[in-house]
C-alpha positions as CSV (number, residue, x, y, z in Angstrom):
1,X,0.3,-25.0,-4.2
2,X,1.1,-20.9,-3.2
3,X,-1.7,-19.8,-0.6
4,X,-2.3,-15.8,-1.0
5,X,-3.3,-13.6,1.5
6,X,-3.5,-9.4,1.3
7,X,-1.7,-8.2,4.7
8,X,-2.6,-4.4,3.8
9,X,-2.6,-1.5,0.8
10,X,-1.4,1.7,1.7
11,X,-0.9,4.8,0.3
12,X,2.4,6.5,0.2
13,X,3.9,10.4,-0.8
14,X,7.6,11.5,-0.5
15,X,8.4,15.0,-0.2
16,X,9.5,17.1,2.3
17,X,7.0,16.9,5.5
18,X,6.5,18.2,9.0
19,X,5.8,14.9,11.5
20,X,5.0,17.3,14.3
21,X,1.4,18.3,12.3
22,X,-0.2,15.3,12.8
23,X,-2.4,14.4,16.0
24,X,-5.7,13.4,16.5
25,X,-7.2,17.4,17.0
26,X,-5.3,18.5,13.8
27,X,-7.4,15.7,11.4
28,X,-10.7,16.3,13.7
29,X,-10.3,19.9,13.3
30,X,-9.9,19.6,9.4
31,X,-12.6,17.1,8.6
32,X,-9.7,14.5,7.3
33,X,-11.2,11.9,9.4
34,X,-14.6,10.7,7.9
35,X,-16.1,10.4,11.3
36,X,-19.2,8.9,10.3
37,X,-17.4,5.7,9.3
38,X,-15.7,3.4,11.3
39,X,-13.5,2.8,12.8
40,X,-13.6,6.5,13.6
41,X,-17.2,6.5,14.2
42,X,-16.5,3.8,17.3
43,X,-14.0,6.4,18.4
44,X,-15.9,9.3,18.3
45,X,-18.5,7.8,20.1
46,X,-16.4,6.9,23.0
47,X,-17.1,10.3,24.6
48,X,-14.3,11.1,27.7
49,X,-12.6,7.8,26.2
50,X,-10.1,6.9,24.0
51,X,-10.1,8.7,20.8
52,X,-7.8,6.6,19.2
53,X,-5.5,3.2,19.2
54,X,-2.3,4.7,19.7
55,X,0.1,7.8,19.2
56,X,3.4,8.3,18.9
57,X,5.2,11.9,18.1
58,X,8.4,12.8,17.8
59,X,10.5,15.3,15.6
60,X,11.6,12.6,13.1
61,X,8.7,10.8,13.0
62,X,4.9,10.8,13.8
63,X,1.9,7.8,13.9
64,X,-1.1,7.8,15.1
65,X,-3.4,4.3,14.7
66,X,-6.9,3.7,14.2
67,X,-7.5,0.5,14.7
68,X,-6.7,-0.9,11.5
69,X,-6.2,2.3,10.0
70,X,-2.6,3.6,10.5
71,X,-1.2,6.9,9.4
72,X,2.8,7.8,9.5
73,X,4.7,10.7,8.8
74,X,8.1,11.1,8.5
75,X,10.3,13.9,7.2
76,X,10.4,12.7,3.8
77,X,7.4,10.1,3.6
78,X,3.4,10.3,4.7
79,X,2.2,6.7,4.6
80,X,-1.2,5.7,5.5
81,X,-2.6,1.6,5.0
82,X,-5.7,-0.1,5.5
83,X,-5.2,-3.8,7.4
84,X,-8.6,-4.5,7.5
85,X,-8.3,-6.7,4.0
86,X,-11.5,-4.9,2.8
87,X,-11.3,-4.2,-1.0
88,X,-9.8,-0.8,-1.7
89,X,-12.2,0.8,-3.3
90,X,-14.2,0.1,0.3
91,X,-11.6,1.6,1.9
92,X,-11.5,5.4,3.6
93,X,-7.8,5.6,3.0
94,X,-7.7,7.4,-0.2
95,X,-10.0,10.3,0.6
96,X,-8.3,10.7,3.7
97,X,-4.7,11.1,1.8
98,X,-6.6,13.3,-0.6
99,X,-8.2,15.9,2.6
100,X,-4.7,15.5,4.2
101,X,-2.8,17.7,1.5
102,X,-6.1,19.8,0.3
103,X,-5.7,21.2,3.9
104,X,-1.7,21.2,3.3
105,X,-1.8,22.2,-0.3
106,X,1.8,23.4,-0.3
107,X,3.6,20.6,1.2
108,X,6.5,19.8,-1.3
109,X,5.6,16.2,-2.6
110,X,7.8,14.4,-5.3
111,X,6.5,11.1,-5.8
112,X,2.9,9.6,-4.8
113,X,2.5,5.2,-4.8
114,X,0.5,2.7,-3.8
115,X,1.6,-0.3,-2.8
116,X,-0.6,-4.0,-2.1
117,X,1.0,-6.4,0.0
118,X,0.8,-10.0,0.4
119,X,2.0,-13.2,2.1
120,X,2.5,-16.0,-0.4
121,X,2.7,-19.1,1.9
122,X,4.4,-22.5,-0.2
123,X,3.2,-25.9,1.0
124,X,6.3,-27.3,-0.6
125,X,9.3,-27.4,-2.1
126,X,7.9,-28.5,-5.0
127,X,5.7,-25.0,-5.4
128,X,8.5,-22.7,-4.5
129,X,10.8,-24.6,-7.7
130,X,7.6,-24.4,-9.4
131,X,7.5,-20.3,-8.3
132,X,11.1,-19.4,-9.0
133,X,11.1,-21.5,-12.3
134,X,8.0,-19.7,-14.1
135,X,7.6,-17.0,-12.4
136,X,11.1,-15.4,-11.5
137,X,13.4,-16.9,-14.4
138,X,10.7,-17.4,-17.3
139,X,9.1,-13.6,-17.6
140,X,5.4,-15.1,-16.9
141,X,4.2,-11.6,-15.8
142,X,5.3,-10.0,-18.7
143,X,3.7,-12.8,-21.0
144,X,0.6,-12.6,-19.7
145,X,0.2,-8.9,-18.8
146,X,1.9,-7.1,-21.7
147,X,4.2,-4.6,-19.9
148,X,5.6,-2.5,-20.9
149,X,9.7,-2.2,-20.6
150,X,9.8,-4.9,-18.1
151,X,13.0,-5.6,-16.1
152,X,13.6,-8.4,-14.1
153,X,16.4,-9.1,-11.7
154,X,16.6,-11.1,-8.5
155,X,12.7,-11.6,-7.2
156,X,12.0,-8.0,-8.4
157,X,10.5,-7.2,-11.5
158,X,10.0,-3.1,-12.6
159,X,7.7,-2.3,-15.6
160,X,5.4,0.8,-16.9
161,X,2.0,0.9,-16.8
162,X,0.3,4.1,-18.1
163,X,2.2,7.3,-16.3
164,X,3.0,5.1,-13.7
165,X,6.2,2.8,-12.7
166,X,5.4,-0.5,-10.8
167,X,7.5,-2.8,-9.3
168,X,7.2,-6.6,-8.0
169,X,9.3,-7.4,-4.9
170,X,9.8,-10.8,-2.8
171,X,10.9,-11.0,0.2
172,X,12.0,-13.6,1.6
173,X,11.3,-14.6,5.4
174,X,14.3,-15.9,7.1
175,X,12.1,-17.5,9.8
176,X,10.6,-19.8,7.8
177,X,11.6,-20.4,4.0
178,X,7.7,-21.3,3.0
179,X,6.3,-18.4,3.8
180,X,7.5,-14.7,1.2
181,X,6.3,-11.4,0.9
182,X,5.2,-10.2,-2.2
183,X,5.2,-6.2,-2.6
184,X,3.1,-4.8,-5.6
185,X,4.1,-1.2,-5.7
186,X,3.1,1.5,-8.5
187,X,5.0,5.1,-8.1
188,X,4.2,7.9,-10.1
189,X,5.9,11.2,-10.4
190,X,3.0,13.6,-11.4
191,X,1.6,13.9,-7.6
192,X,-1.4,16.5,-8.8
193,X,-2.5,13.5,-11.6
194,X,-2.1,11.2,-8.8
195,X,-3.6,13.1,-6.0
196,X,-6.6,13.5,-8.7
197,X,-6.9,9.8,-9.6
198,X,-6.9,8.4,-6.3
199,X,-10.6,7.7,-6.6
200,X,-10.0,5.1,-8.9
201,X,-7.1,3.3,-6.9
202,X,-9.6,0.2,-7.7
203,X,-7.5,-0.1,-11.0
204,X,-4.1,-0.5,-9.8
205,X,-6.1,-3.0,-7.5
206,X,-7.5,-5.1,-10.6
207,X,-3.8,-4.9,-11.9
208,X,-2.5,-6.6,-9.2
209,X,-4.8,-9.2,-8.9
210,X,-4.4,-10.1,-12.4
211,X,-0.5,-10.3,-11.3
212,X,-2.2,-12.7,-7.8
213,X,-3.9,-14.9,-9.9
214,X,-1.3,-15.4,-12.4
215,X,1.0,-16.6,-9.1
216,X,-1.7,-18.4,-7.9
217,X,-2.7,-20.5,-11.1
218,X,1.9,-21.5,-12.0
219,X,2.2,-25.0,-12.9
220,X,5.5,-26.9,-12.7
Protein backbone atom coordinates (compact mmCIF):
# COMPACT_ATOMS: atom_id res chain seq x y z
CA UNK A 1 0.00 0.00 0.00
CA UNK A 2 1.62 3.79 -1.19
CA UNK A 3 -0.04 6.47 1.20
CA UNK A 4 -0.16 9.98 -0.84
CA UNK A 5 -0.13 13.14 0.55
CA UNK A 6 0.25 16.86 -1.47
CA UNK A 7 3.08 18.78 0.58
CA UNK A 8 2.51 22.00 -1.74
CA UNK A 9 2.05 23.45 -5.67
CA UNK A 10 3.97 26.25 -6.59
CA UNK A 11 4.49 28.33 -9.31
CA UNK A 12 7.74 28.92 -10.78
CA UNK A 13 9.46 31.55 -13.75
CA UNK A 14 13.23 31.72 -14.71
CA UNK A 15 14.51 34.68 -16.21
CA UNK A 16 16.62 37.27 -15.20
CA UNK A 17 15.15 39.06 -11.81
CA UNK A 18 15.89 41.66 -9.20
CA UNK A 19 15.51 39.94 -5.43
CA UNK A 20 15.95 43.40 -3.90
CA UNK A 21 12.08 44.38 -5.43
CA UNK A 22 10.28 42.37 -3.33
CA UNK A 23 9.04 43.41 0.36
CA UNK A 24 5.86 43.57 1.96
CA UNK A 25 5.18 47.68 0.81
CA UNK A 26 6.18 46.86 -2.82
CA UNK A 27 3.12 43.95 -3.20
CA UNK A 28 0.78 46.24 -0.78
CA UNK A 29 1.48 49.16 -2.85
CA UNK A 30 0.76 47.32 -6.20
CA UNK A 31 -2.44 45.48 -5.25
CA UNK A 32 -0.47 41.89 -5.71
CA UNK A 33 -1.60 40.79 -2.47
CA UNK A 34 -5.39 40.07 -2.55
CA UNK A 35 -5.94 41.46 0.84
CA UNK A 36 -9.34 40.56 1.25
CA UNK A 37 -8.37 36.91 1.45
CA UNK A 38 -6.50 35.20 3.87
CA UNK A 39 -4.07 34.74 5.06
CA UNK A 40 -3.39 38.31 4.13
CA UNK A 41 -6.66 39.51 5.31
CA UNK A 42 -5.47 38.20 9.16
CA UNK A 43 -2.40 40.25 8.40
CA UNK A 44 -3.83 43.30 7.41
CA UNK A 45 -5.94 43.31 10.20
CA UNK A 46 -3.28 43.16 12.61
CA UNK A 47 -2.96 46.92 12.64
CA UNK A 48 0.70 48.15 14.44
CA UNK A 49 1.38 44.20 14.29
CA UNK A 50 3.05 41.89 12.30
CA UNK A 51 2.34 42.22 8.62
CA UNK A 52 3.74 39.14 7.79
CA UNK A 53 5.42 35.59 8.76
CA UNK A 54 8.79 36.22 7.91
CA UNK A 55 11.41 38.19 5.64
CA UNK A 56 14.48 37.60 4.42
CA UNK A 57 16.46 40.07 1.79
CA UNK A 58 19.50 39.96 0.43
CA UNK A 59 21.20 40.72 -2.95
CA UNK A 60 21.07 37.08 -4.22
CA UNK A 61 18.08 36.19 -2.88
CA UNK A 62 14.72 37.42 -1.43
CA UNK A 63 11.50 35.62 0.62
CA UNK A 64 9.00 36.88 2.32
CA UNK A 65 6.27 34.20 3.98
CA UNK A 66 2.68 34.36 4.57
CA UNK A 67 1.83 31.91 6.48
CA UNK A 68 1.48 29.20 4.19
CA UNK A 69 1.96 31.32 1.29
CA UNK A 70 5.67 31.72 0.48
CA UNK A 71 7.12 33.88 -2.27
CA UNK A 72 11.07 33.61 -3.40
CA UNK A 73 13.11 35.46 -5.66
CA UNK A 74 16.29 34.84 -6.83
CA UNK A 75 18.37 36.24 -9.66
CA UNK A 76 17.23 33.82 -12.09
CA UNK A 77 14.00 32.14 -10.47
CA UNK A 78 10.58 33.76 -8.78
CA UNK A 79 8.92 30.90 -7.08
CA UNK A 80 5.82 31.25 -5.06
CA UNK A 81 3.74 27.75 -3.43
CA UNK A 82 0.71 27.29 -1.59
CA UNK A 83 1.23 24.64 1.59
CA UNK A 84 -2.05 24.91 2.73
CA UNK A 85 -3.08 21.58 0.61
CA UNK A 86 -6.19 23.49 -0.61
CA UNK A 87 -7.03 22.56 -4.25
CA UNK A 88 -5.36 24.88 -6.67
CA UNK A 89 -7.92 26.27 -8.33
CA UNK A 90 -8.79 27.62 -4.46
CA UNK A 91 -5.71 28.87 -4.27
CA UNK A 92 -4.55 32.88 -4.56
CA UNK A 93 -1.22 31.84 -5.93
CA UNK A 94 -1.80 32.17 -9.54
CA UNK A 95 -3.32 35.66 -9.65
CA UNK A 96 -0.75 36.77 -7.50
CA UNK A 97 2.16 35.49 -10.01
CA UNK A 98 -0.05 36.92 -12.74
CA UNK A 99 -0.18 40.87 -10.83
CA UNK A 100 3.55 40.27 -9.98
CA UNK A 101 4.86 40.67 -13.66
CA UNK A 102 1.65 42.89 -14.98
CA UNK A 103 3.27 45.43 -12.54
CA UNK A 104 6.85 44.17 -13.92
CA UNK A 105 5.90 43.68 -17.48
CA UNK A 106 9.45 43.80 -18.71
CA UNK A 107 11.18 41.48 -16.48
CA UNK A 108 13.12 38.98 -18.96
CA UNK A 109 11.40 35.57 -18.26
CA UNK A 110 12.32 32.29 -20.24
CA UNK A 111 10.56 29.58 -18.92
CA UNK A 112 7.25 29.49 -16.65
CA UNK A 113 6.19 25.84 -14.56
CA UNK A 114 4.24 24.45 -12.22
CA UNK A 115 5.19 21.97 -10.20
CA UNK A 116 2.73 19.49 -7.50
CA UNK A 117 4.58 17.79 -4.91
CA UNK A 118 3.92 14.90 -2.93
CA UNK A 119 5.17 12.41 -0.22
CA UNK A 120 4.45 8.83 -1.17
CA UNK A 121 4.91 6.92 2.13
CA UNK A 122 5.43 2.74 1.49
CA UNK A 123 4.13 0.48 4.25
CA UNK A 124 6.45 -2.17 2.94
CA UNK A 125 8.83 -3.61 1.03
CA UNK A 126 6.47 -5.44 -0.72
CA UNK A 127 4.77 -1.88 -2.19
CA UNK A 128 7.98 -0.26 -3.01
CA UNK A 129 8.96 -3.74 -5.40
CA UNK A 130 5.44 -3.44 -6.29
CA UNK A 131 6.32 0.65 -7.19
CA UNK A 132 9.56 0.23 -8.93
CA UNK A 133 8.33 -2.89 -10.83
CA UNK A 134 5.18 -1.26 -12.60
CA UNK A 135 5.69 1.90 -12.29
CA UNK A 136 9.41 2.80 -12.92
CA UNK A 137 10.58 -0.33 -15.24
CA UNK A 138 7.12 -1.15 -16.94
CA UNK A 139 6.03 2.43 -18.60
CA UNK A 140 2.50 2.38 -16.56
CA UNK A 141 2.22 6.12 -16.98
CA UNK A 142 2.66 6.11 -20.37
CA UNK A 143 0.05 3.18 -20.87
CA UNK A 144 -2.45 4.63 -19.11
CA UNK A 145 -2.10 8.39 -19.99
CA UNK A 146 -1.10 8.39 -23.58
CA UNK A 147 1.95 10.75 -23.63
CA UNK A 148 3.33 11.86 -25.73
CA UNK A 149 7.33 11.14 -26.41
CA UNK A 150 7.73 9.70 -23.11
CA UNK A 151 11.33 9.09 -21.65
CA UNK A 152 12.06 7.27 -18.79
CA UNK A 153 15.28 6.86 -17.01
CA UNK A 154 16.07 6.29 -13.34
CA UNK A 155 12.78 7.39 -11.21
CA UNK A 156 12.25 10.26 -13.68
CA UNK A 157 10.03 10.17 -16.50
CA UNK A 158 9.81 13.44 -19.12
CA UNK A 159 6.86 13.54 -21.63
CA UNK A 160 4.75 16.36 -23.74
CA UNK A 161 1.56 17.30 -23.01
CA UNK A 162 0.06 20.05 -25.25
CA UNK A 163 2.86 23.12 -25.47
CA UNK A 164 4.00 22.02 -22.41
CA UNK A 165 7.02 19.64 -21.13
CA UNK A 166 6.41 17.66 -17.83
CA UNK A 167 8.51 15.61 -15.89
CA UNK A 168 8.02 12.92 -13.01
CA UNK A 169 10.83 12.88 -10.41
CA UNK A 170 11.42 10.56 -7.15
CA UNK A 171 13.32 11.35 -4.68
CA UNK A 172 14.45 9.32 -2.47
CA UNK A 173 14.73 10.13 1.43
CA UNK A 174 17.83 8.90 2.83
CA UNK A 175 16.31 9.10 6.39
CA UNK A 176 14.00 6.65 6.02
CA UNK A 177 13.71 4.36 2.75
CA UNK A 178 9.67 4.20 3.09
CA UNK A 179 9.02 7.41 2.68
CA UNK A 180 9.91 9.30 -1.46
CA UNK A 181 9.13 12.42 -2.91
CA UNK A 182 7.31 12.59 -5.94
CA UNK A 183 7.76 15.93 -8.09
CA UNK A 184 5.10 16.44 -10.92
CA UNK A 185 6.56 19.33 -12.82
CA UNK A 186 5.20 20.86 -16.27
CA UNK A 187 7.56 23.73 -17.89
CA UNK A 188 6.65 25.65 -20.79
CA UNK A 189 8.63 27.98 -22.81
CA UNK A 190 5.99 30.48 -24.19
CA UNK A 191 5.81 32.55 -20.78
CA UNK A 192 2.99 35.12 -22.40
CA UNK A 193 0.64 31.72 -23.24
CA UNK A 194 1.51 30.68 -19.78
CA UNK A 195 1.17 33.80 -17.92
CA UNK A 196 -2.35 33.90 -19.86
CA UNK A 197 -3.46 30.36 -18.92
CA UNK A 198 -2.64 30.39 -15.40
CA UNK A 199 -6.33 30.61 -14.58
CA UNK A 200 -6.82 27.27 -15.58
CA UNK A 201 -3.78 25.69 -13.58
CA UNK A 202 -6.81 23.30 -12.34
CA UNK A 203 -5.77 21.20 -15.54
CA UNK A 204 -2.31 20.50 -15.02
CA UNK A 205 -3.87 19.68 -11.47
CA UNK A 206 -6.45 16.93 -12.93
CA UNK A 207 -3.27 15.64 -14.97
CA UNK A 208 -1.47 14.88 -12.04
CA UNK A 209 -3.90 13.36 -10.21
CA UNK A 210 -4.76 11.08 -12.95
CA UNK A 211 -0.73 10.31 -12.67
CA UNK A 212 -1.69 10.00 -8.20
CA UNK A 213 -4.22 7.73 -8.67
CA UNK A 214 -2.50 5.57 -11.12
CA UNK A 215 0.44 5.20 -8.20
CA UNK A 216 -2.00 4.80 -5.77
CA UNK A 217 -4.19 1.93 -7.43
CA UNK A 218 -0.27 -0.47 -8.72
CA UNK A 219 -0.74 -3.95 -8.02
CA UNK A 220 2.18 -6.41 -7.66
Amino acid sequence: MIEINQNFFSIVFIGYLNPLILNHNFLIDNNILPIEKDPFKRFIKNEGGKQFTEFVATPLLSTIKYDYIHITVEQHRFQILDISKILPHESVIANIAKKYFEVLPHTPLAMGGINFNYLLTFDSNESIDIFENQFVNKNIIQSKLELKNIMMGDYAIKFVSEETFGELRINAIKENPFKKILNINYENNNVSSFLENLDSISIKYNQAQEIINIITNLEG
